[in-house]
KOLBARO-558040 format. One line per 2 residues: number of its first residue (from 1); for each residue x, z, y of C-alpha. Coordinates in steps of 0.5 Angstrom, whole numbers, always signed. Example, Ala and Ser with C-alpha at 12.3 -4.5 7.8 and 13.67 -1.06 7.14 Angstrom:
<pts>
1> +25/+16/-9  +27/+14/-2
</pts>
This chain:
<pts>
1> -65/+29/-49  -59/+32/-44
3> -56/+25/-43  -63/+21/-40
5> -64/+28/-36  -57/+27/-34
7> -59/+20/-32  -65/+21/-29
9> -62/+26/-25  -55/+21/-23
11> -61/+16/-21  -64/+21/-16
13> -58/+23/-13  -56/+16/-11
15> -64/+15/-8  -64/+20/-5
17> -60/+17/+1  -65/+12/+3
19> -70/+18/+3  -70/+18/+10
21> -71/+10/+11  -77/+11/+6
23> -80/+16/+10  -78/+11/+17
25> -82/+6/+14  -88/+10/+12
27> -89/+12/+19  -88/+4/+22
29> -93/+2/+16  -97/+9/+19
31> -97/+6/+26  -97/+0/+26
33> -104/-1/+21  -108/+6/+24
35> -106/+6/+31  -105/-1/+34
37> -111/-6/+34  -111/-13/+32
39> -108/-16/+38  -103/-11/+39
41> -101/-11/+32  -97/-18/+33
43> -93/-15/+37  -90/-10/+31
45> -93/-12/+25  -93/-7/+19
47> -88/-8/+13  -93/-11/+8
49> -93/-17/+12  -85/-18/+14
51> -84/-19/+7  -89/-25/+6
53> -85/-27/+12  -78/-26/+9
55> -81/-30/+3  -83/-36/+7
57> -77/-37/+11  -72/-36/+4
59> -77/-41/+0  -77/-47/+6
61> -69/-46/+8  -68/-43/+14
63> -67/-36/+14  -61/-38/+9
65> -59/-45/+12  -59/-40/+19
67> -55/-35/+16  -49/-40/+13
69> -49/-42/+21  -48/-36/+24
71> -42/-34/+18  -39/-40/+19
73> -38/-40/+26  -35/-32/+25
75> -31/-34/+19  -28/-41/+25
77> -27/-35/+30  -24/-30/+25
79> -18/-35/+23  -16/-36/+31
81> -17/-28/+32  -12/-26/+27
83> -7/-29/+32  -7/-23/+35
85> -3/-19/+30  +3/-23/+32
87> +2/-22/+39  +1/-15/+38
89> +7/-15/+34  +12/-18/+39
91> +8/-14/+44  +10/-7/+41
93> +17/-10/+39  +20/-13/+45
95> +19/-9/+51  +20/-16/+56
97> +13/-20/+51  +9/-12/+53
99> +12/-13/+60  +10/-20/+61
101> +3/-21/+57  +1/-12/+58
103> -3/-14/+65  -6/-20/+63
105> -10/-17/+57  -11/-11/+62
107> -15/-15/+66  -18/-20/+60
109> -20/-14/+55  -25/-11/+60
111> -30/-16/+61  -35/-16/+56
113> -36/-23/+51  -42/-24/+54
115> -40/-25/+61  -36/-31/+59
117> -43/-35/+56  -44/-39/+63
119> -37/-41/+63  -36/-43/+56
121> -43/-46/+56  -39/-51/+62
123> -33/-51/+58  -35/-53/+52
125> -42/-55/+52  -48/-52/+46
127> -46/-51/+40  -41/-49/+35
129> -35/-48/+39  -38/-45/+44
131> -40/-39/+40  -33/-40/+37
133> -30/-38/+43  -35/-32/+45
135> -34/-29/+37  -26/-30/+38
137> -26/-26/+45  -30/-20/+41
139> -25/-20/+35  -19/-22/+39
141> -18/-15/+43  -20/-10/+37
143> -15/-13/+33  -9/-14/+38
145> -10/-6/+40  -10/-3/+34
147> -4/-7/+31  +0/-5/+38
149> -2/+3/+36  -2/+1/+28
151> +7/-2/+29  +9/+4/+36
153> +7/+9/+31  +11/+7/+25
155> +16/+13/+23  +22/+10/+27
157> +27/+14/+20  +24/+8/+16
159> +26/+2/+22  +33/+6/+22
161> +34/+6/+15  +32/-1/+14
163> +38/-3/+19  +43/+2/+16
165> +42/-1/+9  +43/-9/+13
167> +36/-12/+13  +35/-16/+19
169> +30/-16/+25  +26/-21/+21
171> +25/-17/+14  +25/-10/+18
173> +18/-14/+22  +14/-16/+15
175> +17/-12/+10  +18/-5/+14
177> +13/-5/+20  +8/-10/+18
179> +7/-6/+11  +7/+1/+16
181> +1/-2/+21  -3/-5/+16
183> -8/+1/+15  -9/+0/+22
185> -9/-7/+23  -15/-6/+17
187> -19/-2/+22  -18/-7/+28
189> -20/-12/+24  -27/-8/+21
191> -28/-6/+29  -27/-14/+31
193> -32/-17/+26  -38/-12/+28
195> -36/-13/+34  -36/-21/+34
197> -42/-21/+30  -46/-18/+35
199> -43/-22/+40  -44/-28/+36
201> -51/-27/+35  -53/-25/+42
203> -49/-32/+44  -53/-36/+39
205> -59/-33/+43  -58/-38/+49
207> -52/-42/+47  -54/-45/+40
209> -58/-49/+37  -58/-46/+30
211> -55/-39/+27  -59/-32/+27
213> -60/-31/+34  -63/-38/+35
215> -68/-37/+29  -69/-30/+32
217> -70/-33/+40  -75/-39/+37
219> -80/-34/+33  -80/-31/+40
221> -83/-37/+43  -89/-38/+38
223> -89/-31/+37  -87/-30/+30
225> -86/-23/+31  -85/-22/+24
227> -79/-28/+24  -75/-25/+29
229> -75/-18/+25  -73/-21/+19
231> -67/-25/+22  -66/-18/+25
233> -67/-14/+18  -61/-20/+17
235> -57/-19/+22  -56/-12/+19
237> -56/-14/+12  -50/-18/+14
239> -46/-15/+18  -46/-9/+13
241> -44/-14/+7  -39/-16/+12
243> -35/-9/+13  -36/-6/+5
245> -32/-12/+3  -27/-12/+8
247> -27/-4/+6  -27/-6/-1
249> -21/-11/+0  -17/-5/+5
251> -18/+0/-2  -15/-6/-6
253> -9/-7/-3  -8/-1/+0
255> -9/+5/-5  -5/+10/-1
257> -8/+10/+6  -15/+11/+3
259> -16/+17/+5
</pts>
């Protein structure tokens, strides 16, 4: 009888964090069926009815078919947005790279994603590239910052040491320095894939002709209020995917920076 109450009690523990989204959807469901009328009601239709809307866009394809869209271009994106690390190594190693490269990306760093839609819609059309290009600005600088901070404040007695005992330049860069920076090369990259995913998104919704924000800004031209809360509810869904499983790989590989 102590080891299903024990259970029992585990169970009710780890529920208990969604508590308050219960409560937050009760209220919406409260709300949305009691105090607006039929004609309002489309505009925020209740729980109860986004699931029949989730199950049709799963069933025909398009919920799954734009998600992998969306993941793709992040992924694309993501590859060339690693280049900052090297960049930011060099930067923080060399003081003439930092003094030639450090105006330029305090000019660029400061203009949001967003503003280059236009630009990049004229440069390189409709379509992935474009939102490729949007996502790489929004993962690029997250990365290049916290690298620069993660290598200027390694403990200089390990550099030391690594020159007294012979190593040269390059194994002091990736066996000393590297390992040294990784936790903070991990938090830049979990801040940059949010970043660009928002970015990514938001980019879709004028520049795409597939992908979340597409589906999202397509059920809001019929009026499908309820599609566009489903891709919304996945937008969500995805992004916290995406951080748990870098954090994951992060405690994988670096189990002693996990505080």
């Amino acid at each position: 009888m102590h080891a299903p109450k024990r259970y029992f009690f585990v169970f009710l523990k780890k529920i208990r964090k969604f508590s308050f989204i219960a409560v937050l959807l009760l209220f919406w469901q409260y709300v949305s069926t009691v105090y607006l009328d039929s004609s309002t009601r489309i505009l925020l239709p209740p729980p109860t009815a986004i699931l029949p809307a989730a199950r049709d866009l799963i069933v025909s394809g398009t919920l799954l078919r734009n998600a992998g869209d969306s993941l793709r271009r992040e992924i694309f994106a993501f590859l060339w947005a690693t280049s900052a690390i090297p960049i930011a190594i060099a930067m923080s190693w060399w003081p003439w790279i930092e003094e030639q490269l450090d105006p330029l990306m305090g000019v660029l760093r400061p203009i949001p994603p967003l503003a280059w839609i236009p630009l990049s819609i004229l440069w390189f059309g409709i379509g992935d590239v474009q939102n490729q290009f949007i996502i790489f600005l929004a993962i690029f600088f997250p990365i290049l910052i916290n690298t620069i901070s993660g290598v200027k404040t390694v403990d200089p007695n390990l550099i030391r040491a690594g020159r007294c005992l012979g190593a040269k330049e390059t194994n002091i860069l990736l066996r000393v320095v590297l390992i040294a920076a990784l936790p903070q090369i991990v938090t830049g990259i979990r801040i940059g894939l949010g970043v660009g995913w928002m970015a990514l998104v938001a980019a879709e919704l004028v520049g795409a002709t597939s992908g979340l924000g597409f589906m999202i800004n397509d059920a809001r031209s019929i009026l499908r209020t309820d599609y566009v809360i489903v891709g919304m509810i996945t937008i969500g869904i995805i992004g916290l995917l995406i951080d748990l499983t870098i954090l994951n790989v992060y405690r994988l590989l670096l189990p002693w920076s996990r505080s």
